[in-house]
C-alpha positions as a printed Julia matrix, in Angstrom:
399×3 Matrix{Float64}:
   0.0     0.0    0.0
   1.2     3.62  -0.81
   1.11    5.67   2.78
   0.77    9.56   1.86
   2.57   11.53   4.6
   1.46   14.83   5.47
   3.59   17.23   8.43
   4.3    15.7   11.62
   1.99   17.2   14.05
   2.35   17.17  17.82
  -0.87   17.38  19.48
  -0.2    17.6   23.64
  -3.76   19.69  23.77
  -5.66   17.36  22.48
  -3.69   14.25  24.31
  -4.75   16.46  27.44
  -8.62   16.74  26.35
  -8.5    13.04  26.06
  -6.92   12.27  29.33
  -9.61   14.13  31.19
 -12.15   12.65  29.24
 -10.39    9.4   30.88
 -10.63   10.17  34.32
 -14.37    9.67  33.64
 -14.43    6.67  31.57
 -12.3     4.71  34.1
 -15.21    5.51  36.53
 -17.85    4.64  34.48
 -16.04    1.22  33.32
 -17.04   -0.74  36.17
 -20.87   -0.29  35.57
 -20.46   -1.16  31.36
 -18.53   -4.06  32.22
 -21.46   -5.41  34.94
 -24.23   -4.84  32.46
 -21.99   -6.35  29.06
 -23.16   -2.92  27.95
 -21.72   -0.88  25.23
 -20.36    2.89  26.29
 -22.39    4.77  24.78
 -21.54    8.0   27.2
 -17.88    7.66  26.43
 -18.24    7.78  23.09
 -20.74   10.91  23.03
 -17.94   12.64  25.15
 -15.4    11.83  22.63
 -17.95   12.82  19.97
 -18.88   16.14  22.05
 -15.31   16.92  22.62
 -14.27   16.64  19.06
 -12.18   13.32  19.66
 -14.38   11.32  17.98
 -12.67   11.86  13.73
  -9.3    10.95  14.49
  -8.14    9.06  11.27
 -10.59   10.95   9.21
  -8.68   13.84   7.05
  -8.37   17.05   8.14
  -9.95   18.23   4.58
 -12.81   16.11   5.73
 -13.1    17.69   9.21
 -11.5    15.44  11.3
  -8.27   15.43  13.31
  -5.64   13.68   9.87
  -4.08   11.42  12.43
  -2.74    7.4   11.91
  -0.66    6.06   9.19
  -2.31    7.79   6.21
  -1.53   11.04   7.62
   2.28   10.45   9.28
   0.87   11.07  12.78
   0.43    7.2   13.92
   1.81    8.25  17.23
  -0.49   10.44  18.73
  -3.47    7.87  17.71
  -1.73    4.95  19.45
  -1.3     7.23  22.4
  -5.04    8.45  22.43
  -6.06    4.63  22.0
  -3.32    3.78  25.1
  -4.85    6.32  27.26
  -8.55    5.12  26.4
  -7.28    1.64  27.11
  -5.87    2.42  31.09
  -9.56    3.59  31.45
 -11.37    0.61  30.19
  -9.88   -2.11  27.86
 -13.42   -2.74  25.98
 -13.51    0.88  25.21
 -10.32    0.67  23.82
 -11.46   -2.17  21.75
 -14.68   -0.5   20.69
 -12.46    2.64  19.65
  -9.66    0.58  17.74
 -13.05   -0.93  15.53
 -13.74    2.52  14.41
 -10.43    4.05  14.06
  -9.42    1.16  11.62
 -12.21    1.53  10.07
 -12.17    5.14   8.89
  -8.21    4.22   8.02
  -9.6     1.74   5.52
 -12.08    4.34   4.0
  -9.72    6.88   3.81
  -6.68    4.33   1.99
  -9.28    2.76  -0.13
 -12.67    4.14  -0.2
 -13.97    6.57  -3.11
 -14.35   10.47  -3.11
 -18.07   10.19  -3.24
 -17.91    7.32   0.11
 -15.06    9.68   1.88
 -17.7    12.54   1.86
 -20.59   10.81   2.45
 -19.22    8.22   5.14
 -17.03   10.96   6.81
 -19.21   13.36   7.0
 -21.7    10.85   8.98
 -18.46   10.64  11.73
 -17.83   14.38  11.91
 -20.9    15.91  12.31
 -23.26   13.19  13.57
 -20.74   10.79  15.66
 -22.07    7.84  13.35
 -19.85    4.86  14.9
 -18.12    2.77  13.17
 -15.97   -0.71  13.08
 -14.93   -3.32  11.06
 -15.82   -7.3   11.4
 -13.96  -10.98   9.81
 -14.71  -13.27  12.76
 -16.09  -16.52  10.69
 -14.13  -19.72  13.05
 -13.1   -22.27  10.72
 -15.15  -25.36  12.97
 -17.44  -24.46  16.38
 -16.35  -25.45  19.7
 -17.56  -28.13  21.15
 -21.38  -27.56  22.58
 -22.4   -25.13  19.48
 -24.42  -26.89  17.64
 -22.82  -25.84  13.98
 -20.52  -23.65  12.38
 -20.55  -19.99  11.71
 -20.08  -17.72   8.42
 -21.17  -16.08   5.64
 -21.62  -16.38   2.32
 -21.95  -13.69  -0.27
 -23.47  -13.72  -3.84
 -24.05  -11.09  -6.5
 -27.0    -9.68  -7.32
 -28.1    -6.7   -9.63
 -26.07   -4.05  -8.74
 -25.27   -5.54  -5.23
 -24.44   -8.59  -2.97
 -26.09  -10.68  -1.15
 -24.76  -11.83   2.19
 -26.68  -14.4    4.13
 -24.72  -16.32   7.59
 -23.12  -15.2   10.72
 -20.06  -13.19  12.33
 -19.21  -13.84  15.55
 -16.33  -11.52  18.0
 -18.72   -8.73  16.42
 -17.47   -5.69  18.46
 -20.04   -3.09  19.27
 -22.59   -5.0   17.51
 -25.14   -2.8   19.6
 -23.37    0.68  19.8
 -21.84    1.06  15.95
 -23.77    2.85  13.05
 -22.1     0.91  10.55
 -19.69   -2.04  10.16
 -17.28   -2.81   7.07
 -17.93   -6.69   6.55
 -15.11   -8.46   5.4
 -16.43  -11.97   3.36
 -15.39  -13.69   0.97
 -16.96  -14.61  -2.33
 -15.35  -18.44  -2.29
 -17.86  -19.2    1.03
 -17.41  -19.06   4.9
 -13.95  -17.1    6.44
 -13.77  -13.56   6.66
 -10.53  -12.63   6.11
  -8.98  -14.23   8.9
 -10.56  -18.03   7.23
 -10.12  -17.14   3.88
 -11.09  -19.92   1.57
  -9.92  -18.08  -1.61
  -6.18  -18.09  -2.81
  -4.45  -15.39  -0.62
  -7.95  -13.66  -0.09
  -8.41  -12.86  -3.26
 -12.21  -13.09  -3.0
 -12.32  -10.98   0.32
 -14.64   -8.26   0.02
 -15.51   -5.5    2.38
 -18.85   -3.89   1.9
 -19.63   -1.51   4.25
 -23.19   -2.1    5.92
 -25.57    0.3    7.76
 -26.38   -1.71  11.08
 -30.27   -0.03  11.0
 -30.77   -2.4    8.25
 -33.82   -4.72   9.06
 -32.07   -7.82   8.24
 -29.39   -7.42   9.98
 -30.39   -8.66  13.86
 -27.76   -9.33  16.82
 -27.94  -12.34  19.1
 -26.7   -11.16  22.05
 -27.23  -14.98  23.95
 -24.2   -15.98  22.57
 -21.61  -13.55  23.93
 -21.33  -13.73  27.66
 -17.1   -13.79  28.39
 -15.13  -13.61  31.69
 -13.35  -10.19  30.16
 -13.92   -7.71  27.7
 -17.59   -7.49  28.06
 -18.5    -4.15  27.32
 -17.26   -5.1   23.99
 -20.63   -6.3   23.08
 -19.32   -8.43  20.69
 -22.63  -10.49  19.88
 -22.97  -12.66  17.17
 -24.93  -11.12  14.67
 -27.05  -12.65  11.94
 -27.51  -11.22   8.1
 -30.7   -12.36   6.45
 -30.22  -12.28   2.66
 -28.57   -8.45   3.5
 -28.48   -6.49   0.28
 -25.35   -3.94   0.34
 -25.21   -2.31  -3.21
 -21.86   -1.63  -5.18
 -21.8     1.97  -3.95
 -21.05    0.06  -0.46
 -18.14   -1.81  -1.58
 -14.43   -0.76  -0.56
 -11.6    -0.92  -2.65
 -11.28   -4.02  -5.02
 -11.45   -7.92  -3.73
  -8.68   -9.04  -2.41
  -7.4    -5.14  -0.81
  -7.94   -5.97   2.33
  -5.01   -9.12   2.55
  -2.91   -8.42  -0.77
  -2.12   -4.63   0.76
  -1.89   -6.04   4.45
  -3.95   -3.75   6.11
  -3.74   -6.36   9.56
  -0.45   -5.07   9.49
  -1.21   -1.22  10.01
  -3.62   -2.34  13.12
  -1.52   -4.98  14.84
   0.38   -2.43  17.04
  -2.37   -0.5   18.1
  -2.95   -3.73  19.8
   0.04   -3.45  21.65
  -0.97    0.49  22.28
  -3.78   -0.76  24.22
  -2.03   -3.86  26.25
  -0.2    -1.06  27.2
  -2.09    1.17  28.29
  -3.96   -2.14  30.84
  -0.21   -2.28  31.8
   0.14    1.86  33.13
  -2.97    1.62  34.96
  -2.13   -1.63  36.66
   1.44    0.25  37.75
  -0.19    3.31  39.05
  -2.74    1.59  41.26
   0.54   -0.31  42.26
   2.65    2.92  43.62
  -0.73    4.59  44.86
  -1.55    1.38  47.04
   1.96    0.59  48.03
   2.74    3.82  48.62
  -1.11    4.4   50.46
  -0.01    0.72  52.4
   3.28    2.23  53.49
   4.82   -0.5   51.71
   7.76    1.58  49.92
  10.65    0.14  51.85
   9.83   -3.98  52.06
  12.69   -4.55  49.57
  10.42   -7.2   47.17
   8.18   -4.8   46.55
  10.56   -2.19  45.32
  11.21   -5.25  43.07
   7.93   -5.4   41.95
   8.06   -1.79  41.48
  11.35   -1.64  39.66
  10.06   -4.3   37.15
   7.13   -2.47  36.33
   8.75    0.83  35.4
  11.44   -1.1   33.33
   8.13   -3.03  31.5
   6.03    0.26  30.85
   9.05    2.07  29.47
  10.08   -0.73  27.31
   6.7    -0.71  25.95
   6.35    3.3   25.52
   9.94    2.85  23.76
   8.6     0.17  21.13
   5.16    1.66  20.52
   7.28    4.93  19.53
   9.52    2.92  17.34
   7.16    1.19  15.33
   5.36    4.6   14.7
   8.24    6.37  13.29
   8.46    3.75  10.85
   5.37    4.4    9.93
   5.6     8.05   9.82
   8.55    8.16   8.01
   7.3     6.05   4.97
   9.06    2.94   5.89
   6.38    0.71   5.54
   8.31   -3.18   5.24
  10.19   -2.18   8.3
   7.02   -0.95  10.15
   4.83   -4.28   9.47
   7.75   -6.12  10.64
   8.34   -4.45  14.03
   4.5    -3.68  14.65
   4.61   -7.94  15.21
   7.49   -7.98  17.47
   5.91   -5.26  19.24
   2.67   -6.78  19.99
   4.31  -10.23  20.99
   6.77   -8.37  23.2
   3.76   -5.63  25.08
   1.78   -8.8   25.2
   3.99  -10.39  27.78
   5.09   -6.65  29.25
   1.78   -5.9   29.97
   1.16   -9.43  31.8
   3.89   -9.57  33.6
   3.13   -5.91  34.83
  -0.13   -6.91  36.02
   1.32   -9.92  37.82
   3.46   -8.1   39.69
   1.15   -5.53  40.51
  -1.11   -8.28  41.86
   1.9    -9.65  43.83
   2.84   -5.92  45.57
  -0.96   -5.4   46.52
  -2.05   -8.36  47.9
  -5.35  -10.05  47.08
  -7.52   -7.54  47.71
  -6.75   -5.41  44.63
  -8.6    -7.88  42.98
 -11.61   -7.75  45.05
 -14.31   -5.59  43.25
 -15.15   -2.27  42.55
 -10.86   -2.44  42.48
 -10.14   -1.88  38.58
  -7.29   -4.24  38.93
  -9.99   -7.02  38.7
 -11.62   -6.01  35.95
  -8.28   -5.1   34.17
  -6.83   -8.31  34.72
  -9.94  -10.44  33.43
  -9.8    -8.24  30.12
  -6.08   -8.09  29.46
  -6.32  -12.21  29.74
  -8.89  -12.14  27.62
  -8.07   -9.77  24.69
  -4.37  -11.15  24.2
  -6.27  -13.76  23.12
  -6.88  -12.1   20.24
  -3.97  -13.72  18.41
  -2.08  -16.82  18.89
   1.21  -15.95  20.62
   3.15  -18.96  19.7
   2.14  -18.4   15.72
   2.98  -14.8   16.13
   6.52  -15.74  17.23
   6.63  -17.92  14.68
   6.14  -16.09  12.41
   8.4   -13.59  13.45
  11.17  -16.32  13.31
  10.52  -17.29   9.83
  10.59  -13.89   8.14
  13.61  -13.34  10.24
  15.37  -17.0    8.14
  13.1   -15.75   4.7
  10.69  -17.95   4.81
   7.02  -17.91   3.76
   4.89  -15.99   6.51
   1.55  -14.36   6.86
   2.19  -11.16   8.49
  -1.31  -10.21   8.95
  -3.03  -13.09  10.55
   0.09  -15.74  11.53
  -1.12  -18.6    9.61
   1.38  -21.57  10.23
């Protein structure tokens, strides 16, 4: 993919806007996570406060920040900061950043204005759905998927996506399936996704209905990520992003893996600072194995801070090869940084930091959860084979 790069912008007012936003959204995270509701406040606030556009271009009215616009950093930092609030807002805000990345890269003049200006001056929501399992797990009673067909001047898509985030808060989802039958993206059944297709479908649609039964997880609940069911769901050519096949032959995964890693991260800095303001609050600061505890926690959150920077300057500077390469390193390596900070947050504080309303429980119940994501060992593979030049799938870590 060709990446456009506009002026470096620092933006320390609006990182500041954002982080008071935050205060709020960590309060409120609690009560979406007991409900498995989606935040709907937090993203009005972001919408009210102007946060709500930030991959969408400046000439469009929004803030011109991610990899498009050579400002990656300050988006990974808005979505760390969102994530040391609440992890499933962080999730629900990575859905629609992507998304408006993938309109902006790929989508047409006439979709840019229409779609953007839906985001800027209404807060329409956005986010961006593959999840088609190859086989169910055992207990469901079959398979899930989609299948797609032409049709006039549309398609036809008829089946299932489950891990459907925001199914009940977004305005519109970009559904990646794949002419050659049930996959997504992630399941492709065509030759190197070459039938993967991503029309972009307006969730008010009538046959389009969410079962919200099957999604009921230990973390990452406000999420909503129901399954949600399309019922012979007409989307019309004016719908349709890019050409099929985009999505995996430009390796878009790859532009969206570290932000990943931007929100681990940001699980990882609140789990330290409720560690030095209950050690500290505990009069705990001398034992010696807690400074320990302490001492590895700093040296984890800097090392991630360090590598989130990295990989966006790469980005930013037009080095793209480089910058899907490290952007997997970087969310194998947070992965573990963030873990380990938790566990030795959990080991300074005691058990009750993970008795509720404590965030540390809910934080530590998410973070398991959404590493999940991805396979670590196939990610590591795969790092190890493009590092000896062999074959590897950069985007989704197929062995």
């Amino acid at each position: 993919m060709t990446i456009p790069i506009d002026q470096h912008v620092n933006h320390p007012e609006l990182l500041e806007r954002l982080s008071t936003l935050a205060e709020t959204f960590a309060q409120r995270a609690d009560g979406y996570d007991r409900t498995a509701s989606f935040p709907v406040e937090d993203f009005d606030d972001l919408f009210s406060a102007g946060l709500h556009a930030p991959a969408v271009p400046r000439s469009h009215g929004g803030l011109g920040l991610g990899p498009m616009h050579g400002d990656t950093h300050t988006l990974w930092l808005m979505t760390k900061r969102l994530a040391a609030a609440d992890l499933s807002l962080a999730r629900c805000w990575e859905g629609h950043v992507n998304s408006l990345v993938l309109i902006d890269a790929l989508g047409s003049e006439s979709q840019k204005s229409r779609w953007f200006d839906g985001v800027v001056r209404h807060g329409e929501k956005w986010v961006a759905w593959s999840g088609e399992p190859r086989a169910p797990k055992p207990g469901e009673p079959k398979r899930f998927g989609t299948t797609v067909q032409r049709e006039g001047d549309g398609w036809i898509v008829d089946g299932t996506k489950i891990f459907a985030t925001s199914a009940t808060g977004a305005d519109w989802a970009i559904l990646l399936v794949d002419t050659a039958g049930p996959g997504g993206a992630r399941n492709s059944a065509s030759g190197a996704g070459s039938g993967v297709l991503m029309l972009a479908c307006e969730l008010a649609d009538p046959s389009v209905s969410i079962d919200s039964s099957w999604w009921d997880p230990i973390g990452m609940r406000a999420t909503v990520s129901h399954l949600v069911r399309f019922d012979h769901t007409f989307i019309p050519d004016t719908q349709r992003i890019g050409e099929a096949g985009d999505y995996l032959r430009q390796s878009w995964q790859t532009a969206f893996i570290p932000q990943y890693a931007a929100s681990f991260l940001g699980a990882a800095e609140a789990a330290y600072a409720y560690a030095l303001e209950y050690v500290t609050h505990q009069h705990k600061s001398d034992d010696p194995y807690v400074q320990q505890r302490v001492g590895a926690m700093a040296v984890a959150v800097e090392t991630g801070q360090l590598w989130l920077k990295h990989v966006a300057d790469l980005w930013d500077s037009g080095r793209v090869a480089e910058a899907r390469a490290a952007g997997s390193r970087a969310r194998h390596l947070v992965e573990h940084l963030a873990l380990d900070t938790l566990d030795h947050c959990v080991r300074a504080c005691g058990a009750r930091c993970l008795v509720k309303p404590s965030p540390i429980e809910r934080i530590q119940r998410d973070l398991l959860f959404y590493v999940r994501h991805d396979n670590d060992d196939h990610i590591l593979a795969t790092i190890g084979r493009a590092v000896l030049g062999e074959p590897h799938d950069s985007s989704f870590y197929k062995p």
